[in-house]
TIZADREN-194634 format. One line per 2 residues: number of its first residue (from 1); for each residue x, y, z of C-alpha. Coordinates in Angstrom, 2 decimals, padded with zeros to 5 digits. Layout:
N
NUM	X Y Z  ... $
//
This chain:
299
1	128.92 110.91 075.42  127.04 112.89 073.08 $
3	128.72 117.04 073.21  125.59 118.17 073.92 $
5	124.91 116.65 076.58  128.04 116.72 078.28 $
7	128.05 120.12 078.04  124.48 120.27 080.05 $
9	126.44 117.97 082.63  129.72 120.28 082.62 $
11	127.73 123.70 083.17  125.19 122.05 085.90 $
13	128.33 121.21 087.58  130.42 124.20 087.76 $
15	127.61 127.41 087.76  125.60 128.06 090.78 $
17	122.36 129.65 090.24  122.23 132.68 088.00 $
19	125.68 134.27 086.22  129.09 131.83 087.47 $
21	132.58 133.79 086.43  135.43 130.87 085.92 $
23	138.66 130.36 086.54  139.32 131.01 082.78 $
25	139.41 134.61 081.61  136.03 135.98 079.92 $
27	134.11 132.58 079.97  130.90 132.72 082.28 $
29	128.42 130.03 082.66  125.02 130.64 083.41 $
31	121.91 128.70 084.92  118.72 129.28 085.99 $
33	115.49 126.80 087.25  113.06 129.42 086.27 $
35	112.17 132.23 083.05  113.37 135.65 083.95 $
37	112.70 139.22 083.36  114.27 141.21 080.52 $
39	118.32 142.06 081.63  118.97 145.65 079.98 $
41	122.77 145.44 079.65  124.82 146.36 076.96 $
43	126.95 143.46 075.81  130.44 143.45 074.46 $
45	131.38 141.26 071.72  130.90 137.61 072.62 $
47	129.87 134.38 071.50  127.22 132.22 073.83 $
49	126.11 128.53 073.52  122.63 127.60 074.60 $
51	123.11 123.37 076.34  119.37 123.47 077.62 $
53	116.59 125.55 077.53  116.40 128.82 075.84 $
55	116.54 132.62 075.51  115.34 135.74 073.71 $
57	116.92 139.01 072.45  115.59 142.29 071.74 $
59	118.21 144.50 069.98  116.30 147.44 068.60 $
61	113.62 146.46 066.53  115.16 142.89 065.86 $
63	113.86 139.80 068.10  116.36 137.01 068.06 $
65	115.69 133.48 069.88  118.37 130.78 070.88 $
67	118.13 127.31 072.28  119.84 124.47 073.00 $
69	122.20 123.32 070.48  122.67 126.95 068.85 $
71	125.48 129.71 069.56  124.63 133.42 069.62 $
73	127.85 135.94 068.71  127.76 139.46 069.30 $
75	130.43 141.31 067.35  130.34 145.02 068.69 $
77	129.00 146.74 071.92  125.37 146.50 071.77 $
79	122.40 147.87 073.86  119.90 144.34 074.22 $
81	117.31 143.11 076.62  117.68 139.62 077.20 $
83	115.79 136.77 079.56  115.55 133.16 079.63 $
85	111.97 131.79 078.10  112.89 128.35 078.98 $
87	113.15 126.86 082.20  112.16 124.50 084.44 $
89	113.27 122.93 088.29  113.16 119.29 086.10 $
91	115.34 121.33 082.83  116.96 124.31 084.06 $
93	118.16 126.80 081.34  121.91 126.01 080.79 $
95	124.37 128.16 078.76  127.69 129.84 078.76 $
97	129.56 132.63 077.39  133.26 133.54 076.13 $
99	134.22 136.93 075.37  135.85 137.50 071.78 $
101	138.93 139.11 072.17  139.66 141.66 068.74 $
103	143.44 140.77 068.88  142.71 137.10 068.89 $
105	140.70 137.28 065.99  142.96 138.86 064.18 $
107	146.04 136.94 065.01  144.05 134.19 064.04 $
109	143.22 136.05 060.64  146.75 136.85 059.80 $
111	147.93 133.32 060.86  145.30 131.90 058.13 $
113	144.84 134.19 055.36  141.01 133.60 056.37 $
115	140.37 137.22 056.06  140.35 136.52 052.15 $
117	136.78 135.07 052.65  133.93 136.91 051.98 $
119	132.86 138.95 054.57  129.21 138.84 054.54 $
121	126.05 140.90 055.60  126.84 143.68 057.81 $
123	125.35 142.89 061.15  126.06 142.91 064.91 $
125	124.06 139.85 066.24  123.75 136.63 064.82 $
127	122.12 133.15 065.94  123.37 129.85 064.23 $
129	122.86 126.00 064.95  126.12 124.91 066.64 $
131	127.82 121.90 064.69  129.62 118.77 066.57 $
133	133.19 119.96 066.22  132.20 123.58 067.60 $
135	130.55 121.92 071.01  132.96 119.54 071.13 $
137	135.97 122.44 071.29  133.14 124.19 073.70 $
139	133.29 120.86 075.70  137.07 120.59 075.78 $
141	137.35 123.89 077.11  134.79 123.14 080.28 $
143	136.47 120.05 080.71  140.10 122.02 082.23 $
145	138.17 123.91 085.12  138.20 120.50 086.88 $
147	142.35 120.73 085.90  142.76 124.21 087.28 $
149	146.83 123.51 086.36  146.19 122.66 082.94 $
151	143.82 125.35 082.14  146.26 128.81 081.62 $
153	148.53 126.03 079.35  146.04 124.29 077.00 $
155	142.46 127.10 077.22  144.40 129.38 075.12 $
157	144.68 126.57 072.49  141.12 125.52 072.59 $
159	139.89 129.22 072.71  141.78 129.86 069.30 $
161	140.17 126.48 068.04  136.75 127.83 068.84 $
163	137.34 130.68 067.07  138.67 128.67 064.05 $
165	135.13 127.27 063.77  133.22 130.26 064.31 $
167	135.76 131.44 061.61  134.57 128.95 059.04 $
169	130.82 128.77 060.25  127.90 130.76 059.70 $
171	128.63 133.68 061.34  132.04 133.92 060.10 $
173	131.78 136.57 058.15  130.39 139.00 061.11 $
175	134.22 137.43 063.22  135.91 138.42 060.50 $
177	134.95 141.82 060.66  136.19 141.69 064.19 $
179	139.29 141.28 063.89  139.96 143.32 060.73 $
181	141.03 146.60 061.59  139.46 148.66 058.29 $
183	136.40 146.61 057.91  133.32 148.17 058.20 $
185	132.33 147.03 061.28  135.41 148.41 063.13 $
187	134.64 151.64 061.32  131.02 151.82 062.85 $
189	132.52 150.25 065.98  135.10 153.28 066.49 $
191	131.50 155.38 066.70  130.19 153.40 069.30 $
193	132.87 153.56 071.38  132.89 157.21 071.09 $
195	129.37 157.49 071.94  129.62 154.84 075.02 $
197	132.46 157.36 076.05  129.82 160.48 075.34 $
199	126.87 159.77 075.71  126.19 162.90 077.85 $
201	126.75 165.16 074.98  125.25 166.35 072.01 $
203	127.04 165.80 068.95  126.73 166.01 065.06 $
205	126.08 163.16 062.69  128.61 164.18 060.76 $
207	131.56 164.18 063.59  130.47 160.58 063.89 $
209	130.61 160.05 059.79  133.88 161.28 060.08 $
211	135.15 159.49 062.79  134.03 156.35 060.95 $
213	135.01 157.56 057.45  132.07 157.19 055.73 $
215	129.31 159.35 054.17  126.86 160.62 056.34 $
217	124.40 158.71 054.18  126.74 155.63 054.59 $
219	127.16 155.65 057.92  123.81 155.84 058.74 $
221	122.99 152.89 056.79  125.88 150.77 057.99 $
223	125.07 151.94 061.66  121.49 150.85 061.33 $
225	122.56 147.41 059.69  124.94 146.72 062.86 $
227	122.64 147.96 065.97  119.18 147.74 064.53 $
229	118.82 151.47 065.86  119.79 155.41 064.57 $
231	123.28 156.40 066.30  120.55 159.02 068.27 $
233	118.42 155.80 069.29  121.67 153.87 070.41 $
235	122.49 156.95 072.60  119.58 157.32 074.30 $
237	119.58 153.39 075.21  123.44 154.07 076.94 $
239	121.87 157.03 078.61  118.99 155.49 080.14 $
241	121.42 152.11 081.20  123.64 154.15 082.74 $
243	120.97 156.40 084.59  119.60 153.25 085.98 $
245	123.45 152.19 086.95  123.67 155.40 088.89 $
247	120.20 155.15 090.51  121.12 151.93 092.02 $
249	124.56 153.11 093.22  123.80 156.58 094.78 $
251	121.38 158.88 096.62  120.75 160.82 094.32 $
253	117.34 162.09 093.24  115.66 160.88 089.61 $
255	116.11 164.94 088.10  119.25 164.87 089.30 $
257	120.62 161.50 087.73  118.67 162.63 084.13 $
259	120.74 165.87 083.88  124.12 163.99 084.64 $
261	123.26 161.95 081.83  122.47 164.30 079.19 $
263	118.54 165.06 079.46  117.40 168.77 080.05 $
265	113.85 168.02 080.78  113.09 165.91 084.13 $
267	109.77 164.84 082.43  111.57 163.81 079.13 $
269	113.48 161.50 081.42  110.71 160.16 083.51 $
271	108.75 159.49 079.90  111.77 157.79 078.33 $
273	113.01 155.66 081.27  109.49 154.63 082.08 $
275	109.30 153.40 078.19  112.27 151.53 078.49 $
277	112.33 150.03 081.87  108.76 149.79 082.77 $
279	108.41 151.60 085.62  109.59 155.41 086.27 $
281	112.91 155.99 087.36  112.37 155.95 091.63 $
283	110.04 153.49 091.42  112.17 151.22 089.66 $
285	115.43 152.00 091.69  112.96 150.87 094.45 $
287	113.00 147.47 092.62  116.77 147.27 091.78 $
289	117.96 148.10 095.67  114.94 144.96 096.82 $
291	116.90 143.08 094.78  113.96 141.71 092.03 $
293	116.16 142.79 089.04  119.66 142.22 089.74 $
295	120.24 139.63 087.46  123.29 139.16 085.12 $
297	122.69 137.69 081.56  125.29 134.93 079.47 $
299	124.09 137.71 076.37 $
//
């Protein structure tokens, strides 16, 4: 059978509807019989393979779409808004995810010498078209959650194959930079993590140069390349995602959940979340607890 389609069969056949977790660590399948609303979540680094149907990305000011037969990776912790454009009862929307493990990368790297490649345009998100021997390692891997005992002995070994042909496919060069502890993309990624971790406080640009060791100039170039946003911009998106993660989980009032977050003016907060998400902040934690925008995203 044709990868492609095997892989349709595979996924219909182990997700339910919406996001499935697996048996096998960090792969998710997804599928849905209808087009969705936008999913604000901030996504680690992954890699995602569209069987049917199809999605779009906002990161920033960048619009990336995916369907089937193309992979999506995402090489550092990014801020998107995601939903499925294609979708029918007759051709649901089909896909899965794998999260991409730093270490393995660069075991894999120092195994190979592939590091020695060129590494490429600096980015965070790329979309590709998925070649045979890539779906068929995807397919492989699928295949074991119907052999729960062979699947903690031979995933590993198909995992690592994936990533050999991400490794040598178009989006190699943004892998690469995974894995590789002084590339540039760890650099800016040590400044994301630091502002994930902070993103309640105010803070320099040039603490954040630092931590990266860069320029200020530099950084902000090579920041901008990666998240398609200013360090301030990618800030204020983990602000307002995690205000809407504490309006959903507790009592508190709207004012209340801006200032734990880092804003000093209520209406600043109101203005910014409503820009974002739609709807001001109650009115949308109205919507999350009814249950209209819990959804999960495969990226």
């Amino acid at each position: 059978m044709e990868p492609l389609a095997e892989l349709r069969l595979l996924i219909a056949r182990h997700a339910g509807h919406g996001l499935t977790d697996t048996a096998f660590p960090g792969l998710k399948l997804m599928a849905s019989d209808f087009t969705t609303q936008p999913v604000h979540h901030v996504s680690e680094p992954a890699f995602a393979v569209m069987a049917q149907g199809a999605k779009r990305a906002v990161l920033g000011d960048k619009l990336f779409e995916y369907g089937a037969g193309q992979y999506l990776v995402v090489s550092v912790d990014l801020p998107i808004a995601s939903h499925v454009v294609r979708a029918s009862a007759a051709e649901p929307f089909l896909g899965l995810g794998l999260i991409l493990r730093p270490t393995a990368v660069a075991t894999l790297l120092v195994e190979t010498a592939a590091s020695e490649s060129a590494a490429g345009e600096l980015s965070g998100m790329g979309v590709s078209d998925a070649g045979a021997e890539l779906l068929d390692a995807v397919v492989r891997l699928l295949r074991l959650l119907d052999h729960p005992r062979d699947l903690p002995v031979l995933g590993p070994m198909i995992e690592r194959e994936i990533l050999w042909r991400l490794l040598t496919g178009e989006q190699g060069g943004m892998l690469r930079q995974i894995g590789l502890a002084d590339s540039r993309l760890s650099q800016i990624g040590r400044a994301i993590r630091w502002i994930r971790t902070h993103y309640a406080e105010t803070f320099p640009i040039e603490e954040l140069a630092r931590l990266a060791a860069m320029s200020v100039s530099s950084f902000h170039r090579h920041f901008r390349a990666v998240t398609a946003m200013s360090p301030l911009q990618y800030q204020k998106q983990i602000r307002l995602q995690e205000a809407r993660s504490r309006l959903l989980a507790q009592s508190e009032d709207a004012a209340a959940v801006g200032f734990s977050v880092g804003y000093e003016s209520p209406s600043q907060f109101s203005r910014e979340y409503s820009r974002l998400f739609g709807a001001p902040p109650g009115r949308d934690a109205a919507r999350l607890r009814a249950g209209s925008l819990l959804e999960r995203s495969v990226i």
